[in-house]
Wavefront OBJ file of the C-alpha trace (Angstrom):
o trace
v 0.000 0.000 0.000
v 1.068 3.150 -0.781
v 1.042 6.403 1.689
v 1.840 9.899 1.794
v 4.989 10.584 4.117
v 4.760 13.823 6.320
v 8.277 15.101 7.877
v 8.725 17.079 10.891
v 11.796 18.955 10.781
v 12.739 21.837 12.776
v 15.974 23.363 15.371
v 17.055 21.033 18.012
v 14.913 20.041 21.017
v 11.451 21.978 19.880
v 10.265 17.970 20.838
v 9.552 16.637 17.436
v 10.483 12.869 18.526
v 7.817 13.606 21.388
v 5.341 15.078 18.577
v 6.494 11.649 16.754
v 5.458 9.749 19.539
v 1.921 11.261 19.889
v 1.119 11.367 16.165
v 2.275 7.445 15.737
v 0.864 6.164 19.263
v 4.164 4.737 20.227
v 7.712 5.648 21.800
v 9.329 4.603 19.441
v 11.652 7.535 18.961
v 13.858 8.509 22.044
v 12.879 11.440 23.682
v 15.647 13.847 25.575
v 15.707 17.248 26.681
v 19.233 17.439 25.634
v 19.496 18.886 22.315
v 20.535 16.814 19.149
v 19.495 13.278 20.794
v 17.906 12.904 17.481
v 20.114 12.350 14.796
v 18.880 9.785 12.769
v 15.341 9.403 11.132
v 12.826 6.933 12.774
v 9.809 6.072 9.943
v 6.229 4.618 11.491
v 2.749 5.066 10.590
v -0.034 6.727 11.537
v -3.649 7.253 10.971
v -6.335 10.018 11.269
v -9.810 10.082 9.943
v -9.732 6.882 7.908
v -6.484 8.108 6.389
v -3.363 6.190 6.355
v 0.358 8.061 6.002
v 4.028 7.417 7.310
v 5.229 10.152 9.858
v 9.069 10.722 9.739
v 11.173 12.153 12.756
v 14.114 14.087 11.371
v 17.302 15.133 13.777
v 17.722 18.979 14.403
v 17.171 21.200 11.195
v 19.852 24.286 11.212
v 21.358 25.965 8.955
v 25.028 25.268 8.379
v 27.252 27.908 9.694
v 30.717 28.643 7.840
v 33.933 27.877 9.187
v 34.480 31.836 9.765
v 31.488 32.138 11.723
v 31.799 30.894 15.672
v 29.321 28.329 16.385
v 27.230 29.146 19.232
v 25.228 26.184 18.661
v 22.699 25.018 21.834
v 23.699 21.139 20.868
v 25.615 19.078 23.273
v 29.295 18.653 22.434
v 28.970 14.933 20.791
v 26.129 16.538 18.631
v 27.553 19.960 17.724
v 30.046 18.130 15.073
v 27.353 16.862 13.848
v 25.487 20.077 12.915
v 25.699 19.677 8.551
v 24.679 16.645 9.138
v 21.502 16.771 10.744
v 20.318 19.326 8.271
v 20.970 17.520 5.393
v 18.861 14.486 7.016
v 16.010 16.466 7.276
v 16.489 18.521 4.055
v 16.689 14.736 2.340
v 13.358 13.885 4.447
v 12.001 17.173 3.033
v 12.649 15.961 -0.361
v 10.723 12.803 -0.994
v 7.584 14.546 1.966
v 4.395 14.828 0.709
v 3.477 17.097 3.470
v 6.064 19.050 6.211
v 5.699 20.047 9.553
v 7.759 22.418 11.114
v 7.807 22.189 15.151
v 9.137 24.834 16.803
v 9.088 26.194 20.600
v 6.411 28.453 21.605
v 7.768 28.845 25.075
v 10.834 30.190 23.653
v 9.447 32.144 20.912
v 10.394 33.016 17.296
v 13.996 32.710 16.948
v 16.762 33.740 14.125
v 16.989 29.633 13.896
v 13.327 29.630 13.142
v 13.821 31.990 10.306
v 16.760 30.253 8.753
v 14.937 27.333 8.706
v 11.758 28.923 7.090
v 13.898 30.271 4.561
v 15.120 26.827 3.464
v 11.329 25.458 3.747
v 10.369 28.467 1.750
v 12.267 26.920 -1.297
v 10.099 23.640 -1.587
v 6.536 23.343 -3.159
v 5.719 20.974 -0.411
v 2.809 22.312 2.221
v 4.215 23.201 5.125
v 2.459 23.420 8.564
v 3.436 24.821 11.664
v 3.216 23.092 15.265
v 4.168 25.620 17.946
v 5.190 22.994 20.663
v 4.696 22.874 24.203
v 1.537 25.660 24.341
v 0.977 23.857 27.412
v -1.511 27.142 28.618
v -3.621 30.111 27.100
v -0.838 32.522 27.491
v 1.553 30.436 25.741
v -0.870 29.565 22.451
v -1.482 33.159 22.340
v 2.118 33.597 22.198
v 2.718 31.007 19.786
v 0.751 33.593 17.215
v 4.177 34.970 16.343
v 5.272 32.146 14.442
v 2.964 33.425 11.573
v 5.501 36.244 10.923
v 7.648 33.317 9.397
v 4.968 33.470 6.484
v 4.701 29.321 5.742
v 0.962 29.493 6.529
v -1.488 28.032 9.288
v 0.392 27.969 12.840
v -0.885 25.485 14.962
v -0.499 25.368 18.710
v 0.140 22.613 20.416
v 1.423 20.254 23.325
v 2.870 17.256 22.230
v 3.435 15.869 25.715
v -0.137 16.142 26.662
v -1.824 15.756 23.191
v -3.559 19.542 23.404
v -4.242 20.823 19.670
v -2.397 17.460 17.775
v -6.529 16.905 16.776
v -6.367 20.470 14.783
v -3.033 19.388 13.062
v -3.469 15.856 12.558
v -7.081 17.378 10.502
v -4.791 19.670 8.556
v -1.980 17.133 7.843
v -4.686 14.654 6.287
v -6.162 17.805 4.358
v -2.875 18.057 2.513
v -2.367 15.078 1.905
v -1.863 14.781 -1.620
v -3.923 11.583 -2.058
v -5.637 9.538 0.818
v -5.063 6.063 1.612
v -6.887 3.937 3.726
v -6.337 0.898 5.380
v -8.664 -0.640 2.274
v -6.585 1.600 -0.139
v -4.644 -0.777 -2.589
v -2.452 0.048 -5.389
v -1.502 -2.713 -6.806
v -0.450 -4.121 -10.149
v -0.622 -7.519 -9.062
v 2.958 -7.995 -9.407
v 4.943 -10.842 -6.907
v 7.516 -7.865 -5.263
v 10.583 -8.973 -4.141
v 12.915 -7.088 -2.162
v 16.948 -7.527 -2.208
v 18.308 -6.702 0.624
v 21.628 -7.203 2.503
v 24.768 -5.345 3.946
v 26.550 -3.039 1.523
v 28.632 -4.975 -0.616
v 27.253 -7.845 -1.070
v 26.306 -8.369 -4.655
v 22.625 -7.043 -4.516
v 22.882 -5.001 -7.590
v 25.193 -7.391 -9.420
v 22.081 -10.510 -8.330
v 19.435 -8.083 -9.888
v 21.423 -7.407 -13.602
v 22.104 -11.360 -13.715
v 18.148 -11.969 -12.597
v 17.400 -9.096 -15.628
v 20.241 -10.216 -17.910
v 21.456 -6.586 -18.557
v 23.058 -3.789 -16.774
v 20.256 -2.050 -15.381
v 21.987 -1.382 -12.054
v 25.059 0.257 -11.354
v 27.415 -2.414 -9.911
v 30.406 -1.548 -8.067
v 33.017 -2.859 -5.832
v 32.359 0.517 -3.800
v 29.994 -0.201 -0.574
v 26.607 1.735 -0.642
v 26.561 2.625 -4.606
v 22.924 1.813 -4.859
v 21.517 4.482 -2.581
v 17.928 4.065 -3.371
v 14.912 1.469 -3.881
v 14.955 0.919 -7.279
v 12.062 -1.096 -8.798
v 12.922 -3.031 -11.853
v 9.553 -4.949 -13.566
v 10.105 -8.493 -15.544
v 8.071 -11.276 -16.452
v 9.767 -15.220 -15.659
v 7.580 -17.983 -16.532
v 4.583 -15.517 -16.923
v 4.276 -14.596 -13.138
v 4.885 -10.481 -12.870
v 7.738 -10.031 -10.552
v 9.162 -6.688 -9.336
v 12.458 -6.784 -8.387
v 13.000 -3.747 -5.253
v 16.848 -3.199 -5.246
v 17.843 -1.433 -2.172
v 21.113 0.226 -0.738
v 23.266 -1.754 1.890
v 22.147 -1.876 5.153
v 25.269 -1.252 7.956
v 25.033 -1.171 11.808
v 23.527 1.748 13.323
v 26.957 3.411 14.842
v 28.173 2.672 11.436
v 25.870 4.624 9.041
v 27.869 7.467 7.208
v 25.981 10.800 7.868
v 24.116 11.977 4.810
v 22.782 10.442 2.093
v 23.162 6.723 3.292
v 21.486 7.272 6.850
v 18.579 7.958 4.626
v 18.808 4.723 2.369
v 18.788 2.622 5.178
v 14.877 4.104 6.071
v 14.498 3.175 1.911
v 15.720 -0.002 2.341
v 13.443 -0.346 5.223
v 10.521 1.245 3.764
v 11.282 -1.659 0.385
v 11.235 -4.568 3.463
v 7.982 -2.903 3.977
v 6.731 -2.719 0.566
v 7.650 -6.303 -0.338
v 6.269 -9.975 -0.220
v 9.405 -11.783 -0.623
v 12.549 -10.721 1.037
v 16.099 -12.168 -0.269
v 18.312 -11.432 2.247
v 21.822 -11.788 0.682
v 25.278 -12.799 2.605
v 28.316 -12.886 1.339
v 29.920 -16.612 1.742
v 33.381 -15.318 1.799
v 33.020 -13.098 4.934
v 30.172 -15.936 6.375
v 27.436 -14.691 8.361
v 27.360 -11.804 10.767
v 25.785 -10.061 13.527
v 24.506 -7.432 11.064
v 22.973 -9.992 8.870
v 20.753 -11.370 11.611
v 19.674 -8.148 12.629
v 18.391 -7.275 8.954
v 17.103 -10.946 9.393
v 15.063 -9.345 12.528
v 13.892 -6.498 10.607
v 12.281 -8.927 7.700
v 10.873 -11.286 10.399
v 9.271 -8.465 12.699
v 7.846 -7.071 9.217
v 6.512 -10.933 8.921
v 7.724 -11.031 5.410
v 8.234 -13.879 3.655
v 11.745 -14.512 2.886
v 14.668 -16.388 1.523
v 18.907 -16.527 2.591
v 20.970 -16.194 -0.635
v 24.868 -17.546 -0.108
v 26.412 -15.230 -2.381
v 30.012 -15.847 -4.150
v 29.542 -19.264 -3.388
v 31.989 -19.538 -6.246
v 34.951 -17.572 -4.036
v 34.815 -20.512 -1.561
v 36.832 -23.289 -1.207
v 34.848 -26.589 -1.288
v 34.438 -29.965 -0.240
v 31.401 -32.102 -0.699
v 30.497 -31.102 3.271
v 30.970 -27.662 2.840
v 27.509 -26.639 1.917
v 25.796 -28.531 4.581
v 28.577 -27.062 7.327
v 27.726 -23.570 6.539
v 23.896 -23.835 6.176
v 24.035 -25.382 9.640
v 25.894 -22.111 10.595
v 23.460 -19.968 8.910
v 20.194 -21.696 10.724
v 22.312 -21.670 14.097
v 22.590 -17.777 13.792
v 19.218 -17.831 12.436
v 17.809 -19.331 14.857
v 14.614 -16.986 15.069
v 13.318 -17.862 11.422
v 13.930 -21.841 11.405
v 11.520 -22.070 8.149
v 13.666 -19.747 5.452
v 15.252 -21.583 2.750
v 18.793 -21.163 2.290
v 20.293 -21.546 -1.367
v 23.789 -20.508 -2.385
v 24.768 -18.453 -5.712
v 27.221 -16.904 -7.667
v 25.669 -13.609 -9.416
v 29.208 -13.123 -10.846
v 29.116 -16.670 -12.517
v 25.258 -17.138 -12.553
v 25.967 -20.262 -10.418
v 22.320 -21.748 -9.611
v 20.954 -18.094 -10.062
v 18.162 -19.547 -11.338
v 16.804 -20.981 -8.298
v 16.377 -17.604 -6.706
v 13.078 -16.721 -9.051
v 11.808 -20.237 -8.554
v 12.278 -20.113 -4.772
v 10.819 -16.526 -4.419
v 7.450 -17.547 -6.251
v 7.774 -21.030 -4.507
v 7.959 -19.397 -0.820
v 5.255 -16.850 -1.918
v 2.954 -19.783 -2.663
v 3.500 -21.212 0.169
v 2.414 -17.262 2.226
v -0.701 -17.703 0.968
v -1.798 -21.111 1.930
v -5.054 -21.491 3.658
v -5.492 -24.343 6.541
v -8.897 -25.625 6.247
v -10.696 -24.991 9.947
v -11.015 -28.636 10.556
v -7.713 -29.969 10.033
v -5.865 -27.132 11.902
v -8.376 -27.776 14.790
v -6.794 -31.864 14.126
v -3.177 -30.679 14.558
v -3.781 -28.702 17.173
v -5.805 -31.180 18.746
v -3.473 -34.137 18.483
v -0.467 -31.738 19.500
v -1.743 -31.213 22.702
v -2.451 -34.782 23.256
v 1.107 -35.564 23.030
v 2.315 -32.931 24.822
v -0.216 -30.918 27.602
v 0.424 -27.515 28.006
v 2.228 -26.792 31.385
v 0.953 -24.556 33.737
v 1.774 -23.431 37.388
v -2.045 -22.106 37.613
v -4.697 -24.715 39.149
v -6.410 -24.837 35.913
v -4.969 -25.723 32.268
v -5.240 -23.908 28.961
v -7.968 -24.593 26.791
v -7.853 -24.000 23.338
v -11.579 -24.301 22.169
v -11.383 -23.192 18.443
v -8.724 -22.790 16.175
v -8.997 -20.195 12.969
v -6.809 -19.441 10.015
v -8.529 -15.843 9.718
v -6.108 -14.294 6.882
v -2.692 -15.518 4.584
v -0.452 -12.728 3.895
v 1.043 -13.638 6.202
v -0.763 -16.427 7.692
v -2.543 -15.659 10.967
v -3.752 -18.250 13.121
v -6.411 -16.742 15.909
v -6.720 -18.945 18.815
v -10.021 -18.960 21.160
v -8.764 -19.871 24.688
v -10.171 -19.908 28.142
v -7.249 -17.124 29.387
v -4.746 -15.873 27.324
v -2.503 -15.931 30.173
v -1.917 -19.645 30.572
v -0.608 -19.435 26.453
v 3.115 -19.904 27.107
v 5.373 -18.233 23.906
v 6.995 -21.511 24.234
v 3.911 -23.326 23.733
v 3.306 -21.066 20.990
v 5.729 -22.097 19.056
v 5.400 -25.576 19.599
v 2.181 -25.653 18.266
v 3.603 -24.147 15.038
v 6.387 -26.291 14.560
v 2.942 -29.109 15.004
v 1.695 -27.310 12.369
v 4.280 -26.822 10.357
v 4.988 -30.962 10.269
v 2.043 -30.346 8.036
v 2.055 -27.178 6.251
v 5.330 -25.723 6.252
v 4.747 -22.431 5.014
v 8.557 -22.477 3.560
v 9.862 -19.125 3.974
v 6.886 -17.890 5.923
v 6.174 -16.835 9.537
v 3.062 -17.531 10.754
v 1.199 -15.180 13.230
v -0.564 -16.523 15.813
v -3.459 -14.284 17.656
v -4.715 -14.935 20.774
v -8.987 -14.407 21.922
v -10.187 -15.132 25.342
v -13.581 -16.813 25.989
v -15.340 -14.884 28.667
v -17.037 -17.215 30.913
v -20.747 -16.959 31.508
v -21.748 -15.652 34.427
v -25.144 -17.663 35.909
v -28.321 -15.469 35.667
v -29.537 -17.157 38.806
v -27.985 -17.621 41.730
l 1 2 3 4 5 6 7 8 9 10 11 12 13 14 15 16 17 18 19 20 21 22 23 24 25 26 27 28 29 30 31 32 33 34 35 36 37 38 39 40 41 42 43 44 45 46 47 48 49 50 51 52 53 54 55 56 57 58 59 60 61 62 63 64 65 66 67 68 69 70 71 72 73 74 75 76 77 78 79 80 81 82 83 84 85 86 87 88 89 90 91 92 93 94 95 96 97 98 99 100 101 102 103 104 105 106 107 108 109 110 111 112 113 114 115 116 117 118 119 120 121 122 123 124 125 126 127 128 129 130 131 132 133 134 135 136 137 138 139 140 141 142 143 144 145 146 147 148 149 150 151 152 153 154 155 156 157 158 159 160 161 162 163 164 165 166 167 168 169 170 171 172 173 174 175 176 177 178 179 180 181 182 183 184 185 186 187 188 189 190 191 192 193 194 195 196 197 198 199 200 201 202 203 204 205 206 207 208 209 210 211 212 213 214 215 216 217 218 219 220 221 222 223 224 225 226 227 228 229 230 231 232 233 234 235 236 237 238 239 240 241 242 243 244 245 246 247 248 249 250 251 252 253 254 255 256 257 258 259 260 261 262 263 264 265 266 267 268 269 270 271 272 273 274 275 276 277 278 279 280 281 282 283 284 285 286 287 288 289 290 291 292 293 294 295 296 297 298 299 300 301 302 303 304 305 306 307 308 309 310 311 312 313 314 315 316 317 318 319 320 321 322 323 324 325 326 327 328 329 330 331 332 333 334 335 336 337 338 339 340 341 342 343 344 345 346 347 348 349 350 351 352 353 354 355 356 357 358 359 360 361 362 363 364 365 366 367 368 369 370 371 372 373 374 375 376 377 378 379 380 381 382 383 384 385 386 387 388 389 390 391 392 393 394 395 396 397 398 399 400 401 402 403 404 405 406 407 408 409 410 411 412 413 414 415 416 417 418 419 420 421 422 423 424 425 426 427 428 429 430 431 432 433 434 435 436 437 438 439 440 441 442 443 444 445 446 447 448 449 450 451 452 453 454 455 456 457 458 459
């Protein structure tokens, strides 16, 4: 599905991760009143009045001072070298916004930081809002009238930490939206979309020409060439495929500022976007920590997804060798036992072939439906051979058991308390059901309902 994005930029510690926060209904950004604790951009959704858009929290937007000038900066020391920086993230977040929000501080007023920034918002067509933060009284929203001198249009104040006048923006945000999705919204060409993804370096660009069989990607030997999500359409075996490249995904502390900090929230947003992930690793430097955590980011976005060995062909061999490493791979991970694991060599086209053929294979395999009365037989028989364990004087019941949706698979659960569902149980009911329906490639989503009891009428 496809959705607006709306940016909030602004000077450091106006409280637009606390703004982010409100607007998204999480804490998912972290939240300091030391300034610059933002730095890079956190992406989530949000939705208002039946519409559905992505709300991005940018790090402090300043202008950049020259050398000559003496920086006088408010930013803590590890955040004042960081100063360019931070305003390119959020001019980059400005550029692909469908709507902008500038926060700024109505307790400290209009500012000469306020204006600089106006001036660079002043340059986009984008619509541009203002939230006057932390108008936390009457005196202060009267105050925060000022900010129209900054001539961007509407001013709207507000207190983030308390929620006062986020209804007001949130209305005008989804009134500028450029187009409206809703959670029913759908455009799709029917396509099967599968994302590359992997650390930088790893042959993502060089899989996608040998999948296409022409240089339509840039390949290089330089990490982080491909800095966007580039979607390349083809047709294999007459299934529509779209093939998502994306940039190379490093550890946090390693992220170069600029342009790359903002491919990683691409490459996230293409994770996101797909059905099939191919998570790539290269087989000469094995598996790493990094690799598992992208594997964590695919399996918390319950995508489907395969492990491609790449340069298979730059490894020395025996007839073990294969088996030996695949064990390593499943060992590290551990947390998605069902992916498939096939090695390559995009440079060679060494079984390249089998990474179509497993994609549409593990996406057939997403959107398998259990009938209701043999999933209620596995589950029944599973707990047969092995009761649930519970340190409560009564056991878990599980009275009904429901496929309700594939894509991914969800499996609802009707039990007499939720409570006595153990995650380890959980999962040992889907490895029952997976003796059955694997759902290769697939994680499978299990929801939990609890059956009130009846109270008697009569006593």
């Amino acid at each position: 599905m496809k959705k607006p994005l709306v940016a909030l930029v602004g000077r450091p510690n106006v409280g637009k991760s606390s703004l982010f926060n409100r607007l998204v209904g999480t804490r998912k950004a972290v939240v300091a009143d030391v300034p610059g604790t933002t730095r890079d951009r956190l992406i989530d959704e949000a939705e208002w009045r039946g519409a559905v858009f992505d709300v991005v929290d940018t790090g402090g937007l300043e202008v950049y001072q020259p050398k000559s000038v003496a920086d006088h900066s408010p930013l803590e020391v590890g955040s004042r070298f960081f100063t360019r920086e931070i305003r390119n993230q959020a001019l980059l977040a400005v550029q692909d916004a469908d709507v902008i929000v500038l926060v700024t501080d109505a307790i400290q007023g209009l500012t000469a930081a306020d204006e600089d920034v106006a001036e660079v918002l002043r340059r986009t067509d984008k619509p541009v809002l203002v939230a006057a933060n932390k108008a936390d009284n009457a005196e202060r929203r009267e105050a925060a009238l000022e900010f129209y001198a900054l001539g961007l249009g509407e001013v709207f104040p507000i207190s983030a930490l308390h929620g006062t006048g986020t209804g007001d923006l949130l209305d005008a945000v989804v009134e500028a939206l450029p187009f409206r999705p809703t959670p029913n919204y759908e455009e799709d060409d029917g396509s099967l979309k599968i994302a590359i993804v992997g650390r930088p370096n790893v042959g993502k660009s060089s899989l996608l020409n040998k999948l296409l069989g022409e240089q339509r990607a840039i390949v290089s030997s330089v990490a982080g060439t491909t800095r966007d999500a580039v979607d390349t359409a083809l047709t294999w075996q007459g299934l529509p495929i779209t093939l998502i490249d994306t940039a190379g995904i490093r550890r946090r502390g390693r992220i170069a500022p600029g342009i790359e900090k903002y491919s990683v929230l691409r490459a996230h947003r293409a994770i996101e976007r797909a059905d099939v992930v191919l998570l790539l690793i290269d087989a000469v430097e094995g598996i790493t920590q990094q690799d598992a955590h992208i594997a964590g980011m695919v399996r918390e976005a319950f995508k489907s997804a395969v492990v491609v060995v790449n340069k298979w062909d730059a490894v020395e061999k025996d007839t073990h060798t294969m088996k030996v490493y695949e064990d390593r791979v499943r060992e590290a991970l551990n947390f998605m036992p069902y992916v498939p694991v096939i090695f390559i060599s995009a440079k060679t086209g060494q079984r390249v072939h089998q990474v179509l053929e497993m994609a549409a294979r593990v996406q057939e395999e997403r959107m398998v439906r259990v009938p209701t009365g043999e999933l209620n037989r596995i589950i029944r028989e599973a707990m047969l051979r092995h009761p649930p364990q519970s340190k409560q004087p009564r056991p878990l019941k599980i009275f009904l058991a429901q496929q309700v949706r594939v894509d991914p698979p969800t499996i609802l659960l009707h039990v007499n308390d939720r409570d006595l569902l153990h995650f380890t149980y959980e999962r040992y009911l889907e490895n029952q059901i997976r003796r059955v329906y694997p759902f290769s490639g697939t994680p499978i989503r299990f929801a939990v309902r609890e059956r009130k009891r009846k109270k008697n009428a009569r006593r």
